[in-house]
N, C-alpha and C positions, 0 to 999 in steps of 0.2 A: 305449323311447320312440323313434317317426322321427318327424321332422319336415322337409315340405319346403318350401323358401321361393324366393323369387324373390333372385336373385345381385345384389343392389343393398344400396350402405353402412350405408344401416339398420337392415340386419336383422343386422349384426354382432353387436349390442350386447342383441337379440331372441335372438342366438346364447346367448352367455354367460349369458342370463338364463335359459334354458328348462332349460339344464347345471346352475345353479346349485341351481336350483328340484328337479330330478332326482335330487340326489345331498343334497340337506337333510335328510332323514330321517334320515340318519346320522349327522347332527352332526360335519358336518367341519370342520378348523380352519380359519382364516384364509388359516394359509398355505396349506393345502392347496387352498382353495377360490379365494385369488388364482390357484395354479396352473392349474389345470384351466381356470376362465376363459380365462387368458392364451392360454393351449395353443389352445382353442376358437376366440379369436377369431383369431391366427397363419392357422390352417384355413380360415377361414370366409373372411376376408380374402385368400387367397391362391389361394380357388377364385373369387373377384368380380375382382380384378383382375385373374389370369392367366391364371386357366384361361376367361373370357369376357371377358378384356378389358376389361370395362364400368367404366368410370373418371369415370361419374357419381356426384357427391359428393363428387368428390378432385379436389383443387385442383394444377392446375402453377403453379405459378414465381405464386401467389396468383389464379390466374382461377380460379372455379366451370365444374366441368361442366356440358352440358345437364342438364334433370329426365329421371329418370331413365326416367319413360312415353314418352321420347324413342326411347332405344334397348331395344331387347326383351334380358330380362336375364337370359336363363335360369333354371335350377334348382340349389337346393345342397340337396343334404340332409344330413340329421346324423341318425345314429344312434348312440343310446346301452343299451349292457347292464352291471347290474351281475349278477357270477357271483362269487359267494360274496363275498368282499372285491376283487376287482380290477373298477376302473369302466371300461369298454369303450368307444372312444368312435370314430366312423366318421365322417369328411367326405368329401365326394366332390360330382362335378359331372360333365356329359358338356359340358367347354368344347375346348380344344383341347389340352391332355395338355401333357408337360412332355419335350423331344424327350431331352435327360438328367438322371436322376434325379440320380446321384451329383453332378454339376456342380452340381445347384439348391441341395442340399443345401449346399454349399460354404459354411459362413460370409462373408458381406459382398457373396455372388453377387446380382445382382439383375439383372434384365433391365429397368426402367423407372428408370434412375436421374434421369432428369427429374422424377419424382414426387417423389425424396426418399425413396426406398425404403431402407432399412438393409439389405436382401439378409438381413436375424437371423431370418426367420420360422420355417425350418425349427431352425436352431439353440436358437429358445427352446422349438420344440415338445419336444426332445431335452432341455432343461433341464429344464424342468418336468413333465415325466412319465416313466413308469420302461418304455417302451418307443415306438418309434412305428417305423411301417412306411409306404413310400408306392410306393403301384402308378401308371403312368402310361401309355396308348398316347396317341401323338399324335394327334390329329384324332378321337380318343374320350372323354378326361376323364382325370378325374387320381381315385384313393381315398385319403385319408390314414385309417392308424387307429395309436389310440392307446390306452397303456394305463398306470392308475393305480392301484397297490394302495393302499387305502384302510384307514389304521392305526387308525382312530376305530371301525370296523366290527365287531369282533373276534364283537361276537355273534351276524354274521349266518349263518344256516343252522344255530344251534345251536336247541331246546326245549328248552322246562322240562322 
């Protein structure tokens, strides 16, 4: 499954749904399926606000941003493969890249701490799923991918 959307706060929640929706077949658990959301939206959230900055929908210190047909919002896409039982899952943007990865990653790092940012994004992507990887050139975009074995799956790629 790709899907590409426009990098503004609504379609976070568009995100997690379409992940959700993707991986049903399988009948994944609860928790599993909190997980991968959470993961998703971490991603999604983190290529709208950093990797393009667009910080309409997100409130400072309680004021609303402009709408977001204000400022042009770029593109995120999300790519998902399931291969055999592990679910595959790709965020990426071409915003402004992340100048270092290992810094961002840093638990409590955040570069907008006026928003209210917890700086946890990368750290809950790392909780909630059993690998993640994230590639980043500055001034080109950021890829975050991720991956989930899926214990609910056991039958897939087998026949009767």
């Amino acid at each position: 499954m790709e899907i590409v959307f426009d990098a503004v706060s609504c379609n976070e929640s568009f995100a997690r749904v379409a992940v959700a929706a993707f991986i049903t077949h399988l009948n994944p658990t609860l928790e599993e399926l909190a997980d991968i959301k959470t993961a998703v939206s971490e991603a999604v959230t983190n290529a709208i606000i950093h990797g393009y900055e667009n910080l309409s929908g997100y409130t400072k210190h309680g004021e609303m941003r402009p709408a977001y047909s204000i400022i042009h919002p770029g593109k995120v896409r999300l790519h998902c493969i399931l291969e055999n039982d592990t679910l595959s899952i790709e965020v990426s943007d071409q915003g402004k890249g992340i100048e270092d990865v290992a810094r961002a990653m840093e638990p409590l790092f955040t570069t907008k701490p006026e928003l209210e940012r917890s700086g946890m994004g990368f750290a809950f992507m790392e909780a909630f799923m059993d690998e993640l990887e994230v590639e980043s050139i500055p001034g080109k975009g950021t890829r975050v991918h991720m991956w989930k074995k899926m214990r609910c799956g056991d039958w897939i790629g087998k026949e009767d």
